[in-house]
C-alpha positions as CSV (number, residue, x, y, z in Angstrom):
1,X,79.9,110.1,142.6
2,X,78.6,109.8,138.7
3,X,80.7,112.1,137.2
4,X,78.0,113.8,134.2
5,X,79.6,114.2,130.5
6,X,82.1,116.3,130.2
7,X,84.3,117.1,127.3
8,X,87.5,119.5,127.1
9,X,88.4,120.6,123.6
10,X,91.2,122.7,123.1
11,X,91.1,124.3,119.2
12,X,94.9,125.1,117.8
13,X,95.5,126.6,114.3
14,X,98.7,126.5,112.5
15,X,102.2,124.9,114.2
16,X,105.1,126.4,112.3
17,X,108.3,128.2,112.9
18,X,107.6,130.9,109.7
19,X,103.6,131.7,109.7
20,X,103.9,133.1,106.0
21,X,103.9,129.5,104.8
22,X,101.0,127.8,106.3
23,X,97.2,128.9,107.2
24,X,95.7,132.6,106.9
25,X,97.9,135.3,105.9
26,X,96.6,138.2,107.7
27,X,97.1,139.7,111.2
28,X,94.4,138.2,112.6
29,X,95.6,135.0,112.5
30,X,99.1,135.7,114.1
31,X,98.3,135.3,117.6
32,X,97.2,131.7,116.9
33,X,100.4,130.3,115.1
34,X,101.9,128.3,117.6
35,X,105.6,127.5,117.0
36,X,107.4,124.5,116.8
37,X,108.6,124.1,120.2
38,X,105.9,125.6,122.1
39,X,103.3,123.1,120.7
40,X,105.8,120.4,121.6
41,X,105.5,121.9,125.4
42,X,102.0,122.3,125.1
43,X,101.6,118.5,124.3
44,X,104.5,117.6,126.8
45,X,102.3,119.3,129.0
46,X,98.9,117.6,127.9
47,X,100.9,114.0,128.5
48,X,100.7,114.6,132.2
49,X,97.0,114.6,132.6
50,X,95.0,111.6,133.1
51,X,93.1,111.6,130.2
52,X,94.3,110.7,126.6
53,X,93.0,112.8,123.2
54,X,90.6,110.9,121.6
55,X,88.2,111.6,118.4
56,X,84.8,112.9,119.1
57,X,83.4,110.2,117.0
58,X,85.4,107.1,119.5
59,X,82.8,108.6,122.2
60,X,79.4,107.3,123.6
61,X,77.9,111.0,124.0
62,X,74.7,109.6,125.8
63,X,77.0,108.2,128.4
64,X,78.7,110.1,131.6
65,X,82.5,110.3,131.3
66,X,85.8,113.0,130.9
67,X,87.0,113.3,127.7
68,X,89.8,115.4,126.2
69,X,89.7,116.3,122.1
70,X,92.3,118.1,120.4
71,X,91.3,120.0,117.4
72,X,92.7,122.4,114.4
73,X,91.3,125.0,112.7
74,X,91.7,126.4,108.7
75,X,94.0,123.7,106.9
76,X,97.1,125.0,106.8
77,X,99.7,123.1,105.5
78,X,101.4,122.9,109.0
79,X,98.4,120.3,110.0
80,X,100.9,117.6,108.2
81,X,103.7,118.0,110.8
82,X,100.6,118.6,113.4
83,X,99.7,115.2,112.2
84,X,102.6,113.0,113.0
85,X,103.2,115.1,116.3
86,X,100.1,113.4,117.6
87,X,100.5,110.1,116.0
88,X,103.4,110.0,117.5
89,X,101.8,110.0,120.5
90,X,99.5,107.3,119.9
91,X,96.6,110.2,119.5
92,X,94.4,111.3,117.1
93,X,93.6,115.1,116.1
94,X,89.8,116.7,114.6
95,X,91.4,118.6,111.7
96,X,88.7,121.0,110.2
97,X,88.8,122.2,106.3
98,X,88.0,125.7,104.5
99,X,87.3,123.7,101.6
100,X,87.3,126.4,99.0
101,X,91.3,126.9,99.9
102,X,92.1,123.1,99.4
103,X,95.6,123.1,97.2
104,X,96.0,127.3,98.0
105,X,99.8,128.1,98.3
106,X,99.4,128.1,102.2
107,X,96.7,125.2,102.6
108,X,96.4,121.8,102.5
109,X,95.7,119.6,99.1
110,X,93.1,117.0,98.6
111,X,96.2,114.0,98.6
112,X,97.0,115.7,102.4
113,X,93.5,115.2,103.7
114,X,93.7,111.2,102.5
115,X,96.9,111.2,104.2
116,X,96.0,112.8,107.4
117,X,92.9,110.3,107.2
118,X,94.6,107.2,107.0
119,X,96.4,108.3,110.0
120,X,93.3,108.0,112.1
121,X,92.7,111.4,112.3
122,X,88.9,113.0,111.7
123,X,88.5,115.6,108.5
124,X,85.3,117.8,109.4
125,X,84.3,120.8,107.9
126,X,85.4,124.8,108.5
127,X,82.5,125.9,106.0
128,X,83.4,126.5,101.9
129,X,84.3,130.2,102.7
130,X,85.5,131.0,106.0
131,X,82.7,133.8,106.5
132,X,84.5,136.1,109.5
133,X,81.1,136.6,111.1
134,X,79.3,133.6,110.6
135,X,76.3,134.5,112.6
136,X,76.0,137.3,110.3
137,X,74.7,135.2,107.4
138,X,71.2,134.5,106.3
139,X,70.1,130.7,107.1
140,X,70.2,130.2,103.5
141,X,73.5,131.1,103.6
142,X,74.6,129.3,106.3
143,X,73.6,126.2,104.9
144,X,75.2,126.8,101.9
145,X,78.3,127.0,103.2
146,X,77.6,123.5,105.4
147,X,76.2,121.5,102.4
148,X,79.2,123.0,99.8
149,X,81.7,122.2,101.9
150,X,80.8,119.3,103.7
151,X,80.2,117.8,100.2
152,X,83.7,118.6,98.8
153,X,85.4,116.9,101.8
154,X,83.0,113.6,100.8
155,X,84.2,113.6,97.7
156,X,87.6,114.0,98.7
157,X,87.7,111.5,101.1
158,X,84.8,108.9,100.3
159,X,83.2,108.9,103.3
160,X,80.4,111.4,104.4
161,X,82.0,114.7,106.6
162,X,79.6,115.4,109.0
163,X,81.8,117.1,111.8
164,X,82.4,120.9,111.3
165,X,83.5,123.8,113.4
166,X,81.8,127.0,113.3
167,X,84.4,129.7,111.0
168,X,85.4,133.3,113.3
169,X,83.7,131.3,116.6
170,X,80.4,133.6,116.4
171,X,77.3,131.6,117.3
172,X,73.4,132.4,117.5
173,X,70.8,129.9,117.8
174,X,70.3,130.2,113.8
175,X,74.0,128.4,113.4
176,X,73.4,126.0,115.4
177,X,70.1,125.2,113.7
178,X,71.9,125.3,110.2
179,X,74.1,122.7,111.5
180,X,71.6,120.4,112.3
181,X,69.6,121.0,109.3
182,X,72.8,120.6,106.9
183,X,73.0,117.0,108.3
184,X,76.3,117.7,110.6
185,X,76.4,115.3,113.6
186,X,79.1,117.3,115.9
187,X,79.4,120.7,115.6
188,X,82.4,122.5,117.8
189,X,82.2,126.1,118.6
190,X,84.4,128.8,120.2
191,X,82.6,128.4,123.7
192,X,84.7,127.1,126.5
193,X,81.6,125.1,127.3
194,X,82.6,121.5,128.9
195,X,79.2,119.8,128.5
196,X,77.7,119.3,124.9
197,X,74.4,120.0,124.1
198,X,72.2,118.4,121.3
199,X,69.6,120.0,118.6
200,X,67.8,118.0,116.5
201,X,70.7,115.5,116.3
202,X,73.4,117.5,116.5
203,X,75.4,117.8,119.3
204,X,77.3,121.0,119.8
205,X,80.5,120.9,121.7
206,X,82.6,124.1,123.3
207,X,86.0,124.6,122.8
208,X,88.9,126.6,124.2
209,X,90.8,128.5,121.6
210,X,94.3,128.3,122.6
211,X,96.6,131.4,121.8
212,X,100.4,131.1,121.1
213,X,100.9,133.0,124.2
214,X,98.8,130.8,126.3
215,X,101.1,129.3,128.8
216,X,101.5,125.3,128.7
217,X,100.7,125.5,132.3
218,X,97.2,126.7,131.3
219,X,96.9,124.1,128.7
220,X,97.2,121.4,131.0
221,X,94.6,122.5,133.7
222,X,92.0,123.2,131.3
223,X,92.8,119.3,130.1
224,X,92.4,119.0,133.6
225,X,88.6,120.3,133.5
226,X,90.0,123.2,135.9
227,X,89.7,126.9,134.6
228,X,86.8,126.5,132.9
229,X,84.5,128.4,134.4
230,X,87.2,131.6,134.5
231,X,87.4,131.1,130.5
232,X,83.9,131.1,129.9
233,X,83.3,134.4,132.2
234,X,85.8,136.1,130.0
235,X,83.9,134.9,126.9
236,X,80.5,135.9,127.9
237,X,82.3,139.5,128.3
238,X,84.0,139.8,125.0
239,X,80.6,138.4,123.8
240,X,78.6,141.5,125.3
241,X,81.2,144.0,124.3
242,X,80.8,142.8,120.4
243,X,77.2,142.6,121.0
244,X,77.2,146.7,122.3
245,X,79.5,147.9,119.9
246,X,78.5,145.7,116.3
247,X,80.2,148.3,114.0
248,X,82.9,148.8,116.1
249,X,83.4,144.9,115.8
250,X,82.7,144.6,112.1
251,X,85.5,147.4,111.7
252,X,87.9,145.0,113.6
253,X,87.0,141.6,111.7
254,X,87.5,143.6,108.2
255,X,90.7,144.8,109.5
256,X,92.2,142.3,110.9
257,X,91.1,139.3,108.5
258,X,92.1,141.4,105.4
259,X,94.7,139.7,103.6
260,X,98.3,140.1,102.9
261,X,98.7,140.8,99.2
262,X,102.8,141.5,99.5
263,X,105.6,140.3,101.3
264,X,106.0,144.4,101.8
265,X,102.9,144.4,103.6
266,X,104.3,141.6,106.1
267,X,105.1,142.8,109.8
């Protein structure tokens, strides 16, 4: 039996044994610092499936095939030691940039994004601004934020960025539009979606956003291709809930994105 395209991308933030020094400062962005250790299990864990991490650019996308993609959100300065955990490895990580925080106290500098480069690793695009509600924006705005920041990271790099992954996960068919009209070539979203889907040149990928607490167990059958289906039910119901109560969830982003302006304020 064929077996159609399928890709299983797993999307990590920050790996670091004290979250105050690397990524977002702010309570939303807690629950996704992994420590040390448990990202070592999780990748201990991802070296007992079949299928190797691999760039999304390394793949025929027209073809059929399984394919597992590992990839990090935000820039924190934790994506250096992210870095040579998958090199050593012999695998390659999607690293995506909030450009207008390159060389922040917390986030990478342009000199860490040519290193993480001539690693083999892929540099893509987390928008200029890291809008919480992405889908919230006006088209112009959208691609504003695409052309800005995929422009920086050219410049930094010297080689045109044309991966990105959508900032706070919220989609509409307008972002995905403003992707493919900014130029991008691969866009990954917060869908646990396992087969990509194309607009106007740009093909859109899904993604599982794994949580510190998410057990390695997990992690490995969703490299798998099992418990897909289960994430994306649970998705789609978080998706309607935000889509019944949009005040209710604009409260919620504001609160839990604002951020810390003292160590006092710190939990």
């Amino acid at each position: 039996m064929t077996i159609r395209l399928q890709i299983a991308s797993l999307g990590y933030h920050d790996v670091t044994d004290d979250p105050f020094v690397s990524g977002f400062q702010r309570a939303g962005a807690l629950p996704f610092k992994h420590t040390v250790a448990g990202f070592a299990r999780d990748l201990d864990a991802l070296a007992g499936v079949p299928t190797a991490p691999r760039l999304v650019t390394d793949i025929d996308l027209s073809a059929p095939g399984r394919h597992l993609l590992l990839t990090f959100d935000d820039g924190g300065k934790s994506a250096l030691h992210i870095g040579d955990a998958l090199c050593a490895r012999s695998w390659r990580g999607h690293f995506f940039i909030v450009s207008n925080l390159l060389g922040a106290r917390t986030f990478l500098a342009s000199t860490d994004l040519r290193y993480l480069r001539s690693c083999g690793h892929l540099i893509g695009s987390h928008s200029h601004t890291h809008p919480d509600i992405f889908n919230a924006l006006s088209p112009r705005r959208m691609l504003e934020e695409w052309h800005t920041s995929t422009d920086a990271l050219s410049q930094v790099l010297g080689e045109r960025c044309a991966t990105a992954a959508v900032p706070g996960g919220d989609i509409s068919p307008q972002v995905l539009e403003s992707a493919a009209a900014a130029g991008l070539r691969a866009l990954f979203t917060s869908e646990p979606w396992l087969v990509p889907r194309r607009i106007h040149g740009c093909w859109i990928l899904g993604r599982y956003i794994v949580k510190a607490a998410t057990p390695s167990t997990r992690i490995a059958a969703l490299a798998a291709f099992r418990s897909w289906r289960s994430a994306l039910l649970v998705r789609r119901a978080k998706g309607a809930a935000r889509a019944a109560l949009p005040s209710l969830y604009r409260a919620y982003v504001a609160r839990t994105t604002r951020e810390w302006d003292a160590v006092a304020e710190r939990p």
